[in-house]
N, C-alpha and C positions, 0 to 999 in steps of 0.2 A: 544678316542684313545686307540688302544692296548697296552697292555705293557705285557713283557716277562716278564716272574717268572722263578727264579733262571738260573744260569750260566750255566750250560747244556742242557737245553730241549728249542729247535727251535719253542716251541707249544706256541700263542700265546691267550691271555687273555682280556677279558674285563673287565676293572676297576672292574663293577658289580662284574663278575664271580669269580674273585680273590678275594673280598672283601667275596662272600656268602662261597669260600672254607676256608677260614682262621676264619670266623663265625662259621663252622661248624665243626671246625680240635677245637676250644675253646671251644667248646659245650662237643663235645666228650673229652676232656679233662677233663670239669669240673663235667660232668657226672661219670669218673672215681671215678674220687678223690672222690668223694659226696659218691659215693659206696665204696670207701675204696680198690676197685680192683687196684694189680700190672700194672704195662706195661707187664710185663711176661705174668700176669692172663690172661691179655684182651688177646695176642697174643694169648694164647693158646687157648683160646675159638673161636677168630674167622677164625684159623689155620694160620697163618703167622707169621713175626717175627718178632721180638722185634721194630726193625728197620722201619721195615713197621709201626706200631703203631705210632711210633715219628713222620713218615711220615704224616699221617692219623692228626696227630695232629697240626701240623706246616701249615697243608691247601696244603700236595704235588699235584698239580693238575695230577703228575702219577700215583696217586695210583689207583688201581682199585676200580671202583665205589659199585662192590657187597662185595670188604672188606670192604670196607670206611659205606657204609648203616650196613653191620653187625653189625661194631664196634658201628653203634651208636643206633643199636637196643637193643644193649646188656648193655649198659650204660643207658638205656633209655632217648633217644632226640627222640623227636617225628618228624619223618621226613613230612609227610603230611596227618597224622590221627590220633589224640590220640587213636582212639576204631580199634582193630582191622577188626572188622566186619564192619565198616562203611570204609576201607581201601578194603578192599575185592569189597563193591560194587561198588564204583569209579574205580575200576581194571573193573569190569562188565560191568558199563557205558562208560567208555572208549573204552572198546572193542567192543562196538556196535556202537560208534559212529565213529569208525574207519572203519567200515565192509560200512559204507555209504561212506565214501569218496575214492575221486579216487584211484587207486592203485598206479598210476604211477605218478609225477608232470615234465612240461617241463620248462626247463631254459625260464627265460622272459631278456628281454633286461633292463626293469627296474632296476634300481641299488638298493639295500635294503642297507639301512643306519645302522646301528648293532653298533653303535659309543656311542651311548646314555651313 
């Protein structure tokens, strides 16, 4: 079942999904601290503000996804590579294996279950 995060935003979540943002808003958190950097610091490094960091850190599922990877490249949370260059090649094999599959996909009548 979906369940809505916070009192204003109509964007709807799965259990999972709220659980890995709120994992990864404590992550970056503790990653701070661990480094001894401000809330100010972080914002200023990843250019935004104060507030958006609190965000980033609370698990806002508004925040945008390339401030949210900044801030946690910059604290160091390893998002899905410790080695940089072994990050790079999965960008590579990715991109190749995308260039095989179809460009376009058509609606199926099938119902996808996304509840889990």
């Amino acid at each position: 079942m979906a369940r809505t995060k916070g009192s204003t935003s109509a964007r709807t979540l799965s259990y999972y999904g709220e659980e890995a943002l709120t994992l990864l808003g404590q992550l970056i958190r503790a990653g701070r601290i661990e480094r001894k950097i401000s809330v100010q610091q972080l914002a200023e490094r990843v250019g935004v503000s104060r507030d958006m960091i609190r965000r980033i850190e609370n698990g806002d599922p508004r925040c945008g996804i390339g401030s949210v990877f900044e801030a946690a490249t910059i604290v160091g949370v390893p998002l899905f590579e410790a080695e940089e260059s072994r990050l790079s090649m999965r960008v590579a094999e990715q991109a190749e294996k995308l260039q095989l599959m179809p460009k376009t996909v058509r609606e199926t009548k099938e119902v996808v279950r996304d509840d889990f």
